[in-house]
PDBQT receptor file of N, H, CA, C and O in Angstrom, charges set to zero:
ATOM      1  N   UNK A   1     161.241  -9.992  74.326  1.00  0.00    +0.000 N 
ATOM      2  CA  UNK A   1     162.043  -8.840  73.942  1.00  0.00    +0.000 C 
ATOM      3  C   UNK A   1     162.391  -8.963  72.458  1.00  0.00    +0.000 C 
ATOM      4  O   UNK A   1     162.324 -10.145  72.122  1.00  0.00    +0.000 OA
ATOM      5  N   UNK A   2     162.717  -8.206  71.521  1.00  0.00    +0.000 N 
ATOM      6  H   UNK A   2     162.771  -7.246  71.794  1.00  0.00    +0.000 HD
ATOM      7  CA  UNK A   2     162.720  -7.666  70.396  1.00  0.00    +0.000 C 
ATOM      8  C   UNK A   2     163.984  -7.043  70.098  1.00  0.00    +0.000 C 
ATOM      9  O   UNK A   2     164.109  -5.841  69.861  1.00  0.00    +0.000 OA
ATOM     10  N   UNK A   3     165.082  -8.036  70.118  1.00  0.00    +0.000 N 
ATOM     11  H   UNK A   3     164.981  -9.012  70.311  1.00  0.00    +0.000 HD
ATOM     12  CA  UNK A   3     166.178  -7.684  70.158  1.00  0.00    +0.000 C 
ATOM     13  C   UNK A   3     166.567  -6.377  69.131  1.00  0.00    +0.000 C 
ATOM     14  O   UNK A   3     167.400  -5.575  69.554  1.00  0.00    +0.000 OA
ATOM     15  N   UNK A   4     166.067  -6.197  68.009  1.00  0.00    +0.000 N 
ATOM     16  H   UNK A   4     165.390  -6.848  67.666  1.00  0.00    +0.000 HD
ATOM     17  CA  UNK A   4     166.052  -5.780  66.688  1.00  0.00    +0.000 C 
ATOM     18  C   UNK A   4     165.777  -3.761  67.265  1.00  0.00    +0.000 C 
ATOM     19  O   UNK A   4     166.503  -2.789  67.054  1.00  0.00    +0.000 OA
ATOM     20  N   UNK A   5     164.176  -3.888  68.150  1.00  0.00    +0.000 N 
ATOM     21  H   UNK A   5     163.587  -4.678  68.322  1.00  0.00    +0.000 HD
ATOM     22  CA  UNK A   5     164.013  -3.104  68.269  1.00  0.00    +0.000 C 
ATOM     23  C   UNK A   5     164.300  -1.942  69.575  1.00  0.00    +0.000 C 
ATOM     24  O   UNK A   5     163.979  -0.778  69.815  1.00  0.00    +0.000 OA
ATOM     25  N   UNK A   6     165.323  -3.325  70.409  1.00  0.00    +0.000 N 
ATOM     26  H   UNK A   6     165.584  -4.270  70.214  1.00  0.00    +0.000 HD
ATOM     27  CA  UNK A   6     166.131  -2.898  71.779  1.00  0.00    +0.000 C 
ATOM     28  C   UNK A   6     167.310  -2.320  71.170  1.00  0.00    +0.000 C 
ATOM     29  O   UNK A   6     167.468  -1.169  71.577  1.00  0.00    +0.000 OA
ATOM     30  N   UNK A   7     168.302  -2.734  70.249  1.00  0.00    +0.000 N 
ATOM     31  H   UNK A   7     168.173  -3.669  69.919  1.00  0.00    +0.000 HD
ATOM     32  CA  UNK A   7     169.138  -2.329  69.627  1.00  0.00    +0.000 C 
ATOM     33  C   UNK A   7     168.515  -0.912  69.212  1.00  0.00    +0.000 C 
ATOM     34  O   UNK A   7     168.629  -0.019  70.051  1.00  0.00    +0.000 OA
ATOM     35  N   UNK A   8     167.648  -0.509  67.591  1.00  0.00    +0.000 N 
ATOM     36  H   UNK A   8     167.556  -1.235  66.909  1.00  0.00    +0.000 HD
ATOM     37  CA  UNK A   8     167.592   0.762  67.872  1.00  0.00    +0.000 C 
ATOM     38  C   UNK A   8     167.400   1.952  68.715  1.00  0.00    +0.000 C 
ATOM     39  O   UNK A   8     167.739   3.128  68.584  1.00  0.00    +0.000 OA
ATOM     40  N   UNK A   9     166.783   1.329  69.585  1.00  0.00    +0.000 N 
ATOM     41  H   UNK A   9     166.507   0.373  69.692  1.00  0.00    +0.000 HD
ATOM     42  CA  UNK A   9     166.303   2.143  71.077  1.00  0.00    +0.000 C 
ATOM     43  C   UNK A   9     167.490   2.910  71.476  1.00  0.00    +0.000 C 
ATOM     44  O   UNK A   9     167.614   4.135  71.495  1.00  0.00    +0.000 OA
ATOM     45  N   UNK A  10     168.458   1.884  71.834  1.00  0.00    +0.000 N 
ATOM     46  H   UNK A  10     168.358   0.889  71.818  1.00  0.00    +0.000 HD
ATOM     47  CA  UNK A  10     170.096   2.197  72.215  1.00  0.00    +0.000 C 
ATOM     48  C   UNK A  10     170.399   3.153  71.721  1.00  0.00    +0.000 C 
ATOM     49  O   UNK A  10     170.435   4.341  72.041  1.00  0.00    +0.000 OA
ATOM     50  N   UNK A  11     170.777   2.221  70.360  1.00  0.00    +0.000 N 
ATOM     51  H   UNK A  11     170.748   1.256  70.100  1.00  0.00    +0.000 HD
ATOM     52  CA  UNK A  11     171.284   3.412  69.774  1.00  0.00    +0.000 C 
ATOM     53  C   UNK A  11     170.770   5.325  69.471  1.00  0.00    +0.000 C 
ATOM     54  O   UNK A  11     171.376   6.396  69.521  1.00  0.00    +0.000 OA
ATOM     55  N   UNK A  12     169.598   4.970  69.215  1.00  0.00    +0.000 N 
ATOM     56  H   UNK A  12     169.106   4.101  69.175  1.00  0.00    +0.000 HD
ATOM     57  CA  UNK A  12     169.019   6.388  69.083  1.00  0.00    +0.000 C 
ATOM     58  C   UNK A  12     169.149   7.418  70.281  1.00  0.00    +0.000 C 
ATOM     59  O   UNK A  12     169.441   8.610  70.184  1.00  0.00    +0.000 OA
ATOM     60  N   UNK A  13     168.884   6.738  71.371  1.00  0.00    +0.000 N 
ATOM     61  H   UNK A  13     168.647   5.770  71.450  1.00  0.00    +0.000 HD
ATOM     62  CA  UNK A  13     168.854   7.236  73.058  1.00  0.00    +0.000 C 
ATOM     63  C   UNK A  13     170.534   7.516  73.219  1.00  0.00    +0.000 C 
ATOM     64  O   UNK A  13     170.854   8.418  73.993  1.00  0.00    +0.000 OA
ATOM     65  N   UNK A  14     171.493   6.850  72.589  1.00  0.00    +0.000 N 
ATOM     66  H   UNK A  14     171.233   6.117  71.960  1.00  0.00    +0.000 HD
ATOM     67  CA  UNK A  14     172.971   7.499  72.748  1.00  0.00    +0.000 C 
ATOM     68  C   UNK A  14     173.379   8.215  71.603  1.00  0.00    +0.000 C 
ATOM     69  O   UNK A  14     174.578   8.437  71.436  1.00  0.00    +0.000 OA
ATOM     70  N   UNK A  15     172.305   8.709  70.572  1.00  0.00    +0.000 N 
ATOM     71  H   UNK A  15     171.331   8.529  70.707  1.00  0.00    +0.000 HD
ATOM     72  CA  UNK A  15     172.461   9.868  69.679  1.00  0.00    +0.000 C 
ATOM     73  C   UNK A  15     173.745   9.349  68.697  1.00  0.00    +0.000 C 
ATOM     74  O   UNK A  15     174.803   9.970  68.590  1.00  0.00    +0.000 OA
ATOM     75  N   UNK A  16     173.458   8.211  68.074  1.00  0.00    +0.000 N 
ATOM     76  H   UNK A  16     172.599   7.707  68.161  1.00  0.00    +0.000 HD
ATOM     77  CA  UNK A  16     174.162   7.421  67.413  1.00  0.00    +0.000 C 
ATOM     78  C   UNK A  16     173.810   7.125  66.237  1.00  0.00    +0.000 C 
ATOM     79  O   UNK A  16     172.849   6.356  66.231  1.00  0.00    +0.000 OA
ATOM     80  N   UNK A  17     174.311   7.513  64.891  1.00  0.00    +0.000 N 
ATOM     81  H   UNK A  17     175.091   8.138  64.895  1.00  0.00    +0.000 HD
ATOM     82  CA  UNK A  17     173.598   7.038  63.820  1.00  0.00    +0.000 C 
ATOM     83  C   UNK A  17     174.340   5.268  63.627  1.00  0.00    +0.000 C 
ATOM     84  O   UNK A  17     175.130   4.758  64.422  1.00  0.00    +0.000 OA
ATOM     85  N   UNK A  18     173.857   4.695  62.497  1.00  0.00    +0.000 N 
ATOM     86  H   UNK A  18     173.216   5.109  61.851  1.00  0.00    +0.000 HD
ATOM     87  CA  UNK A  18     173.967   3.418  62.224  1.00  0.00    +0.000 C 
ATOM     88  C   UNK A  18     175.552   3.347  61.550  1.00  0.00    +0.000 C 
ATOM     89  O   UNK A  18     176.230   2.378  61.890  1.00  0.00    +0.000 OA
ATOM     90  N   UNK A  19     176.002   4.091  60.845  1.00  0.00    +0.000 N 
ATOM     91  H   UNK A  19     175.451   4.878  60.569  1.00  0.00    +0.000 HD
ATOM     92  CA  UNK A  19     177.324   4.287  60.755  1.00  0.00    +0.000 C 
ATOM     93  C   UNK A  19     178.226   4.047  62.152  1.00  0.00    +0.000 C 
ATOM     94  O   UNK A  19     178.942   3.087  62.441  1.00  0.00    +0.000 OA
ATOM     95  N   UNK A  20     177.837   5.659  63.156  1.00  0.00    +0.000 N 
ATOM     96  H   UNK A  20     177.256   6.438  62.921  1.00  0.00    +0.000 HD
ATOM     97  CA  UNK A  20     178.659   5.491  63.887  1.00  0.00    +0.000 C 
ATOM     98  C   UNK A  20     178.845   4.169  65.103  1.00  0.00    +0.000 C 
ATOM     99  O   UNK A  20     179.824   3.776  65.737  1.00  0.00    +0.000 OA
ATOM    100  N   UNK A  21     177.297   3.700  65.058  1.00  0.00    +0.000 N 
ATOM    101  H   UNK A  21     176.501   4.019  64.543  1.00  0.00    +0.000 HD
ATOM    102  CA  UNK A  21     177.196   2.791  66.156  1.00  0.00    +0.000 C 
ATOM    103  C   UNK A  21     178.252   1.129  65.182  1.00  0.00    +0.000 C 
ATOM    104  O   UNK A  21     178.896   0.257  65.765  1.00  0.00    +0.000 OA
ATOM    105  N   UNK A  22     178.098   1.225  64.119  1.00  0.00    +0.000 N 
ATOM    106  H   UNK A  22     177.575   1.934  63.645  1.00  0.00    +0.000 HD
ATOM    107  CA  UNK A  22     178.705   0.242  63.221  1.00  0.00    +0.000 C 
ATOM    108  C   UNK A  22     180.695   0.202  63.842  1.00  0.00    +0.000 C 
ATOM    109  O   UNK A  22     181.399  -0.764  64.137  1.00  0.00    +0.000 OA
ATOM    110  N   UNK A  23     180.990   1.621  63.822  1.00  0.00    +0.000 N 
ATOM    111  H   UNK A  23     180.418   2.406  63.583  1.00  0.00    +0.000 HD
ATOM    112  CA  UNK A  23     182.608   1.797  63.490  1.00  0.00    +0.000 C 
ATOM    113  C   UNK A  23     182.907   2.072  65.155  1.00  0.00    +0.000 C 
ATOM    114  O   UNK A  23     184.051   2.121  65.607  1.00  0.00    +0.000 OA
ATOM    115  N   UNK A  24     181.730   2.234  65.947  1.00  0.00    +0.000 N 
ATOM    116  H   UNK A  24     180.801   2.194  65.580  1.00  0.00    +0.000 HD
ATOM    117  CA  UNK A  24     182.324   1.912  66.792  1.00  0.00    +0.000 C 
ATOM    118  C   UNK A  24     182.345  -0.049  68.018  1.00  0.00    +0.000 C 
ATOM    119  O   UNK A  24     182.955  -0.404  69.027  1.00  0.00    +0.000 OA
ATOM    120  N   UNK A  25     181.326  -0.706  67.097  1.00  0.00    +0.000 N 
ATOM    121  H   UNK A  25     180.831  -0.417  66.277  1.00  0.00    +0.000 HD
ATOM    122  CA  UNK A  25     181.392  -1.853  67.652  1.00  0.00    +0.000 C 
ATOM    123  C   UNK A  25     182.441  -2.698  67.195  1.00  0.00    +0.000 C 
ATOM    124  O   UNK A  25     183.032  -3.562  67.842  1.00  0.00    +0.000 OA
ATOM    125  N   UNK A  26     182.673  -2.221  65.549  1.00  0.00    +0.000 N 
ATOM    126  H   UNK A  26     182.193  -1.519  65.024  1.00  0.00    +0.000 HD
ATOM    127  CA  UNK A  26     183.590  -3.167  64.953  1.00  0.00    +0.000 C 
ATOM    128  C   UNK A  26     182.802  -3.867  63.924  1.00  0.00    +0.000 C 
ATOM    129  O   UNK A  26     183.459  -4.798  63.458  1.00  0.00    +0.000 OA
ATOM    130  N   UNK A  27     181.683  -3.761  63.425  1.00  0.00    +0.000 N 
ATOM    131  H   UNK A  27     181.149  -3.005  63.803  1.00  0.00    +0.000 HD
ATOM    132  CA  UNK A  27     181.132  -4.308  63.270  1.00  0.00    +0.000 C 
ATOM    133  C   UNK A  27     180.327  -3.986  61.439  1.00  0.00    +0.000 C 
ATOM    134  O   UNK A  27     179.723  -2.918  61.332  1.00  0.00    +0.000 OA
ATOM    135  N   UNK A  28     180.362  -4.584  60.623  1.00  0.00    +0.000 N 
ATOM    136  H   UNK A  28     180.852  -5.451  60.710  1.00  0.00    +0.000 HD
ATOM    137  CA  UNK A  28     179.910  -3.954  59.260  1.00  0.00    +0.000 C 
ATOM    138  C   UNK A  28     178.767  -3.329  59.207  1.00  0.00    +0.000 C 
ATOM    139  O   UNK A  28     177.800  -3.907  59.704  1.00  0.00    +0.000 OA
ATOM    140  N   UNK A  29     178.555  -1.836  58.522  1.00  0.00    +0.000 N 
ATOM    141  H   UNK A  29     179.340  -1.367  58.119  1.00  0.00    +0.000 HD
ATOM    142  CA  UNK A  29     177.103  -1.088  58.433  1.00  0.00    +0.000 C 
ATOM    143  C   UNK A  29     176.280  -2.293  57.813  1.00  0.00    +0.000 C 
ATOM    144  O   UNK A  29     175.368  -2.651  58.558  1.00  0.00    +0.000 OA
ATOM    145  N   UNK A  30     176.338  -2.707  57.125  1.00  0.00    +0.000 N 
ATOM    146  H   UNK A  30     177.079  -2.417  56.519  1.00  0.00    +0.000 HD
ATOM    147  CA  UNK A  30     175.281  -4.090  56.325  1.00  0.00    +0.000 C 
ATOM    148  C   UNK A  30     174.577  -5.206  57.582  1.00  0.00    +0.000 C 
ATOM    149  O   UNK A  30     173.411  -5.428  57.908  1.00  0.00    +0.000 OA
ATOM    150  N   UNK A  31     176.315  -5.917  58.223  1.00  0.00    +0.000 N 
ATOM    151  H   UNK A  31     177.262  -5.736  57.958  1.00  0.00    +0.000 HD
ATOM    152  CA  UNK A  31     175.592  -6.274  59.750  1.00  0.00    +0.000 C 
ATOM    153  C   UNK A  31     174.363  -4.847  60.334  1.00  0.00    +0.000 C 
ATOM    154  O   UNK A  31     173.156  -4.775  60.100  1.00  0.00    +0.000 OA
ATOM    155  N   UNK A  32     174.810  -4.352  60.737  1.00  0.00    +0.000 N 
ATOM    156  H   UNK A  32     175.790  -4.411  60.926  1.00  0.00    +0.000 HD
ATOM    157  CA  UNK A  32     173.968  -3.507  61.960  1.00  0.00    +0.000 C 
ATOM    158  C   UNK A  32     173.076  -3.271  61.960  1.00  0.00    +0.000 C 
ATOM    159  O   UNK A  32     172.369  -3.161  62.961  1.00  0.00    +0.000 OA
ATOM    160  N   UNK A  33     172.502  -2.964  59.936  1.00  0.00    +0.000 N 
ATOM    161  H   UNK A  33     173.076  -3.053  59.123  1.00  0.00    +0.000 HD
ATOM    162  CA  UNK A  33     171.252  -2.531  59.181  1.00  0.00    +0.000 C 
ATOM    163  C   UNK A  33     170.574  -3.936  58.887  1.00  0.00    +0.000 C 
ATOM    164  O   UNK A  33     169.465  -4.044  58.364  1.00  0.00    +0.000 OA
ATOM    165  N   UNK A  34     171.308  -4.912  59.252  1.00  0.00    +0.000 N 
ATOM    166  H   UNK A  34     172.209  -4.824  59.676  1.00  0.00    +0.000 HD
ATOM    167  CA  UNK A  34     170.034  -6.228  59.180  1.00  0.00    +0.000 C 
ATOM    168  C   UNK A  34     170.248  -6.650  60.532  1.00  0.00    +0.000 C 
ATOM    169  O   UNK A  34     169.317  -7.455  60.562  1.00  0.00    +0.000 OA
ATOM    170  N   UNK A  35     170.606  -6.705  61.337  1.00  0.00    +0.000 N 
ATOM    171  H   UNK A  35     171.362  -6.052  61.313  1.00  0.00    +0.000 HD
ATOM    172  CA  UNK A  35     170.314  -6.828  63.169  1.00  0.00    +0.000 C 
ATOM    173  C   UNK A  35     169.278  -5.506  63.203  1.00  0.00    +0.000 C 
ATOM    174  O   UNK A  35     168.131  -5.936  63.323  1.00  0.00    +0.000 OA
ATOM    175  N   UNK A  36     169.297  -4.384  63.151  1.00  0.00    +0.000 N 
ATOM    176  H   UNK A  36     170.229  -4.035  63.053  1.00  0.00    +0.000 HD
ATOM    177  CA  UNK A  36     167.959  -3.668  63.087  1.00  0.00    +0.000 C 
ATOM    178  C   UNK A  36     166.881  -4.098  62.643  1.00  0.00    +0.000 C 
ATOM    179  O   UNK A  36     165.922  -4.137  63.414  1.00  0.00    +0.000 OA
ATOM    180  N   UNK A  37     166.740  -4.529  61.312  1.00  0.00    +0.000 N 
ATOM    181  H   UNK A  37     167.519  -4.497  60.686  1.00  0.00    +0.000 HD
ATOM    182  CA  UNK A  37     165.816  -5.143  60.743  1.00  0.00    +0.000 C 
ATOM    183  C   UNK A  37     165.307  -6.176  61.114  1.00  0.00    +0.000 C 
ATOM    184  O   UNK A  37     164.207  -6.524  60.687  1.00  0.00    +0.000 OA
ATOM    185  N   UNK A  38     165.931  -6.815  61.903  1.00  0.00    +0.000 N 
ATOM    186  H   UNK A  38     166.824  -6.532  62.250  1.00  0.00    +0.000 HD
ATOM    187  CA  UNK A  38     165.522  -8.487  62.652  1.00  0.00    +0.000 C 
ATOM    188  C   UNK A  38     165.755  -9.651  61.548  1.00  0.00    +0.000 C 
ATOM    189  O   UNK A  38     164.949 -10.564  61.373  1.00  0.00    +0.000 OA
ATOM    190  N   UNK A  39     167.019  -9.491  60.795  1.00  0.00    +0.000 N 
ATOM    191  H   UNK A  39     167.674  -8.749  60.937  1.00  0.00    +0.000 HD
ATOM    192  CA  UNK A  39     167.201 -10.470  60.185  1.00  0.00    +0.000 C 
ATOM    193  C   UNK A  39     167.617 -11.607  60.464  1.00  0.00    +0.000 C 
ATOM    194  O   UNK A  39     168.735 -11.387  60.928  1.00  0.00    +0.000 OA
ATOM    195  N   UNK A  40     167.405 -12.942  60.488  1.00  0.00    +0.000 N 
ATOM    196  H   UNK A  40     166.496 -13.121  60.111  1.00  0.00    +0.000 HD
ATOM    197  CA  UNK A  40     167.291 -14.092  61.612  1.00  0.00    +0.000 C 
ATOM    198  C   UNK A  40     168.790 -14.424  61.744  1.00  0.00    +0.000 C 
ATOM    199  O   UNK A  40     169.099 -14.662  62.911  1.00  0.00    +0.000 OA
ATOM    200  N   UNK A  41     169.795 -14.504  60.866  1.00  0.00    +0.000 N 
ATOM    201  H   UNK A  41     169.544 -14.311  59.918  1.00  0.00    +0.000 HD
ATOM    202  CA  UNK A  41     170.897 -14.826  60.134  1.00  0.00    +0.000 C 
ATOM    203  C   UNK A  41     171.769 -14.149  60.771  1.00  0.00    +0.000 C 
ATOM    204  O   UNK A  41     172.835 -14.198  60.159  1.00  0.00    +0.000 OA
ATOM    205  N   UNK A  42     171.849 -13.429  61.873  1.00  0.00    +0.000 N 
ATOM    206  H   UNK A  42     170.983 -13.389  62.371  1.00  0.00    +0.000 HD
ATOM    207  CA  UNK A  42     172.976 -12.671  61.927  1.00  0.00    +0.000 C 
ATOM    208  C   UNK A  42     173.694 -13.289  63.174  1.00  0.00    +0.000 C 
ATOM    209  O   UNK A  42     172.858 -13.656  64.000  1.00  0.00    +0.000 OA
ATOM    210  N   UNK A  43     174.867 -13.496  63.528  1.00  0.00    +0.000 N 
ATOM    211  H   UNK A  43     175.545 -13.199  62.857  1.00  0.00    +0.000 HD
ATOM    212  CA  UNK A  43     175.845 -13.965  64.181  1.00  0.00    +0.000 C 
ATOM    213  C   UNK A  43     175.720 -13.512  65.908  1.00  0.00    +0.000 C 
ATOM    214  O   UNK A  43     175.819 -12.317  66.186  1.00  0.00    +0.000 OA
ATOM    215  N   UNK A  44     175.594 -14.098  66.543  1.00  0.00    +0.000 N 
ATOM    216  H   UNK A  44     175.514 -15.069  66.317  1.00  0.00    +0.000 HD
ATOM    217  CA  UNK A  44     175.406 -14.251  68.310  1.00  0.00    +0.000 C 
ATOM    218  C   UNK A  44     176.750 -12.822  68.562  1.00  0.00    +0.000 C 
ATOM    219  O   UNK A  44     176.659 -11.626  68.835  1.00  0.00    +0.000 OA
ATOM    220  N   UNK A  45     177.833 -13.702  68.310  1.00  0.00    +0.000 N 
ATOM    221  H   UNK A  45     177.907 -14.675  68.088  1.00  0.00    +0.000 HD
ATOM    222  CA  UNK A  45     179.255 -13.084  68.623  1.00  0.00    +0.000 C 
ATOM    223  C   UNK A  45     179.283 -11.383  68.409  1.00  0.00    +0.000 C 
ATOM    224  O   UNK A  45     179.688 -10.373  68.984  1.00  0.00    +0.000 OA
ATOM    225  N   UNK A  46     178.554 -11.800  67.157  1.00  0.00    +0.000 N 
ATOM    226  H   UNK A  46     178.225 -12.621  66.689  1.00  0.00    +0.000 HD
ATOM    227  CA  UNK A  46     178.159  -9.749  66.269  1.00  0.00    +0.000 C 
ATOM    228  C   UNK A  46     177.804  -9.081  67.128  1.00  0.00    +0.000 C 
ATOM    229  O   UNK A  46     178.372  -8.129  67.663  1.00  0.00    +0.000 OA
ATOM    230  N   UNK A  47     176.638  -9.630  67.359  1.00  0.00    +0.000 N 
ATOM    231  H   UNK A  47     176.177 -10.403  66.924  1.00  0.00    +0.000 HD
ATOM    232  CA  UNK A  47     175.553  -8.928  68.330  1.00  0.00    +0.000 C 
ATOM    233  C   UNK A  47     176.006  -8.353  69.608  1.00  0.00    +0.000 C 
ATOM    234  O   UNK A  47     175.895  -7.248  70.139  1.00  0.00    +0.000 OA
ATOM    235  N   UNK A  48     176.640  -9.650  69.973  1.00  0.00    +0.000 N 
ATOM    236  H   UNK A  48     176.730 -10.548  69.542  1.00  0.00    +0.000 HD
ATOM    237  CA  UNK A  48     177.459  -8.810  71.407  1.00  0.00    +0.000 C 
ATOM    238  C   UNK A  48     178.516  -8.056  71.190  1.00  0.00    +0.000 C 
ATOM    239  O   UNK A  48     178.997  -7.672  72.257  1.00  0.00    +0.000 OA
ATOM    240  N   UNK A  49     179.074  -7.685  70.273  1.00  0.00    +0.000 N 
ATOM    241  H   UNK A  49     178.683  -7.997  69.407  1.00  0.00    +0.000 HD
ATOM    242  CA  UNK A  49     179.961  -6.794  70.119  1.00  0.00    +0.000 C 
ATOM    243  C   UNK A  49     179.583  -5.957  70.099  1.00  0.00    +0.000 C 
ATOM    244  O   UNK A  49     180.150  -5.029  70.676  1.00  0.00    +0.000 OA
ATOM    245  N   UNK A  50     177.998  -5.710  69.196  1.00  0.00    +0.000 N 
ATOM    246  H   UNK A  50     177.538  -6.464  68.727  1.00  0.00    +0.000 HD
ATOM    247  CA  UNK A  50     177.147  -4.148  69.923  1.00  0.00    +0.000 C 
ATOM    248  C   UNK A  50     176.721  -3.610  70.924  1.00  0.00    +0.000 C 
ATOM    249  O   UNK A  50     176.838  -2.448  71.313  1.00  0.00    +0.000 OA
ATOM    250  N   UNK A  51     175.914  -4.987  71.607  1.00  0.00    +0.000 N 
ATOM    251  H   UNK A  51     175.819  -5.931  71.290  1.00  0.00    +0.000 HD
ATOM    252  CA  UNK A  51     175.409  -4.914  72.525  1.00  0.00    +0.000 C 
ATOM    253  C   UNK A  51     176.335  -4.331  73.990  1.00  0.00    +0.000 C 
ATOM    254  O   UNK A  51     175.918  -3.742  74.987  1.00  0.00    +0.000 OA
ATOM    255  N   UNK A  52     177.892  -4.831  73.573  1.00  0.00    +0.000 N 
ATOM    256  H   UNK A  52     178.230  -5.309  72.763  1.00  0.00    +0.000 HD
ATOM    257  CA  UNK A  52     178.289  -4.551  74.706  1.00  0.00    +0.000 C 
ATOM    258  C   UNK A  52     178.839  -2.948  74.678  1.00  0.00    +0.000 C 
ATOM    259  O   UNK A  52     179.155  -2.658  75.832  1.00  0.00    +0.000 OA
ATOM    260  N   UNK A  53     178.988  -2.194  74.071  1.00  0.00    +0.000 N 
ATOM    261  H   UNK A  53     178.732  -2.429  73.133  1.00  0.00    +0.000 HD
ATOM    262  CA  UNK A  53     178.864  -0.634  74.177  1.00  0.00    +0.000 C 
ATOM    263  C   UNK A  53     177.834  -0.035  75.052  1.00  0.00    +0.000 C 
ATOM    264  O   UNK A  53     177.879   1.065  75.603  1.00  0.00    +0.000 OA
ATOM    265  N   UNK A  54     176.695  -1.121  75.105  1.00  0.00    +0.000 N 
ATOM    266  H   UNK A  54     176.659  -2.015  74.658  1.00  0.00    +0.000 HD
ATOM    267  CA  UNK A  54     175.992  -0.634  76.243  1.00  0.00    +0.000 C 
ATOM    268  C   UNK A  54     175.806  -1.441  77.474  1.00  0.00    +0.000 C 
ATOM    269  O   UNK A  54     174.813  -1.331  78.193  1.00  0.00    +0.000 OA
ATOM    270  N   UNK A  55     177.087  -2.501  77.760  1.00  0.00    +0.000 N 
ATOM    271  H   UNK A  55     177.894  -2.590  77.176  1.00  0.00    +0.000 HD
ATOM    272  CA  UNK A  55     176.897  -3.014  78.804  1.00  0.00    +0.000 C 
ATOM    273  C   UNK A  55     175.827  -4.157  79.218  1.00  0.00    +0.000 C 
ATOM    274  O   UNK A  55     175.188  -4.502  80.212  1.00  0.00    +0.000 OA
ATOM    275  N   UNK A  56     176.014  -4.552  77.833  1.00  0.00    +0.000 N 
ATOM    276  H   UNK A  56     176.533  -4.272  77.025  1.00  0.00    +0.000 HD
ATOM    277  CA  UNK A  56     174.499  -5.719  77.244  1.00  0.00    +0.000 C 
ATOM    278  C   UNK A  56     175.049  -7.063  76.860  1.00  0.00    +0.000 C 
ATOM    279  O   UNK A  56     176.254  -7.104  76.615  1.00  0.00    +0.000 OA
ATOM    280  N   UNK A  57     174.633  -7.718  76.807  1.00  0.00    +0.000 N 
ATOM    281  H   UNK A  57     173.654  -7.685  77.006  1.00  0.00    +0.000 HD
ATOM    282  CA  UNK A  57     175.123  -8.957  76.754  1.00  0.00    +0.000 C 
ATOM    283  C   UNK A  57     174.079 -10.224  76.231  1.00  0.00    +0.000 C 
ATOM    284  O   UNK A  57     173.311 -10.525  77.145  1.00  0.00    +0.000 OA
ATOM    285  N   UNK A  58     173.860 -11.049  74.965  1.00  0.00    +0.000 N 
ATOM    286  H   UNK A  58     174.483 -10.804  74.223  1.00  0.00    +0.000 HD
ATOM    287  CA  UNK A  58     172.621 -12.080  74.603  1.00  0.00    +0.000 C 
ATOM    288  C   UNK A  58     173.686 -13.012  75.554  1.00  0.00    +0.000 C 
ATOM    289  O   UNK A  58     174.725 -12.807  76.182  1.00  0.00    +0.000 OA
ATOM    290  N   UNK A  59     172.804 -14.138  75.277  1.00  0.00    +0.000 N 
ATOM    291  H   UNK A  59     171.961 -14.305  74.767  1.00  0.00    +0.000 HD
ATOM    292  CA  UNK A  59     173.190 -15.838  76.049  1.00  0.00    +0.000 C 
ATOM    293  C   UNK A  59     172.353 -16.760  75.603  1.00  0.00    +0.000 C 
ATOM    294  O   UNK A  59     171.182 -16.421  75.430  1.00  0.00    +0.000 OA
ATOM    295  N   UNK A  60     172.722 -17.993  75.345  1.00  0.00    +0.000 N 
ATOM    296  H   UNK A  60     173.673 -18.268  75.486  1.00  0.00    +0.000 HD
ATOM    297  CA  UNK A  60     171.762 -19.353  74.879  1.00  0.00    +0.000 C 
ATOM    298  C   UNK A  60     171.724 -19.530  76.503  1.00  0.00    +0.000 C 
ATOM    299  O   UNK A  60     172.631 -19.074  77.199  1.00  0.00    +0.000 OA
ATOM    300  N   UNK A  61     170.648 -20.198  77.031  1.00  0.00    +0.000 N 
ATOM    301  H   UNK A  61     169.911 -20.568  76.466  1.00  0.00    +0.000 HD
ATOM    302  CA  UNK A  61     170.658 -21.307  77.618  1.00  0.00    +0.000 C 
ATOM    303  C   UNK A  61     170.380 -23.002  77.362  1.00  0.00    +0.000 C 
ATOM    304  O   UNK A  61     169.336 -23.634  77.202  1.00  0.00    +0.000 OA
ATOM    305  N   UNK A  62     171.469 -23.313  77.392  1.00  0.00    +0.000 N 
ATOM    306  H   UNK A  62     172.317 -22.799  77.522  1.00  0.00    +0.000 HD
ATOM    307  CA  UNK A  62     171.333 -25.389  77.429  1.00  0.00    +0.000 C 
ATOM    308  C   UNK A  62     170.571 -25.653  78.578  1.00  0.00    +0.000 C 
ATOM    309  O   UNK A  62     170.640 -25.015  79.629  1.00  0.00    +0.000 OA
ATOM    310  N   UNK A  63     169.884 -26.557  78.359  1.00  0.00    +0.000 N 
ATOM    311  H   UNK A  63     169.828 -27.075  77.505  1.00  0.00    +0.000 HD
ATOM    312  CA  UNK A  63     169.194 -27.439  79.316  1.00  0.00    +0.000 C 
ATOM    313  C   UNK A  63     169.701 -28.884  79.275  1.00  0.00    +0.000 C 
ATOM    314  O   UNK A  63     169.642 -29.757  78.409  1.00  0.00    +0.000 OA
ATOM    315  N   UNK A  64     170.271 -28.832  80.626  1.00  0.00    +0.000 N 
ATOM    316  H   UNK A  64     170.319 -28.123  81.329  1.00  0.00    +0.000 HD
ATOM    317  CA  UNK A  64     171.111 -30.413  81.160  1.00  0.00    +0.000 C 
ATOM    318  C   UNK A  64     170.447 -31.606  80.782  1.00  0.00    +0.000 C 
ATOM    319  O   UNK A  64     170.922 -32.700  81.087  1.00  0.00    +0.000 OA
TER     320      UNK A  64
């Protein structure tokens, strides 16, 4: 999966520009426009703050 390009999907499919999907996660337009972009650098915590507007959620898994 293509986190980068699951994110725009979302957003576009809930008729959301990058502004609004930004002010409503909490989250900086600069973040949102490089998590689109697939910039490697961007913060787990961020992500789910977008992600969860749609009931989405990332996760590491550890191996014991």
């Amino acid at each position: 999966m293509n986190i980068a390009k699951e994110i725009t999907k979302l957003r576009k499919t809930a008729g959301l520009t990058q502004v609004e999907l930004a002010a409503r996660a909490g989250v900086g337009l600069r973040f949102l426009r490089d998590l689109e972009q697939g910039k490697s650098t961007v913060r787990l915590d961020k992500v789910n703050q977008v992600l969860a507007l749609f009931g989405c959620e990332l996760g590491v898994r550890m191996k014991p």
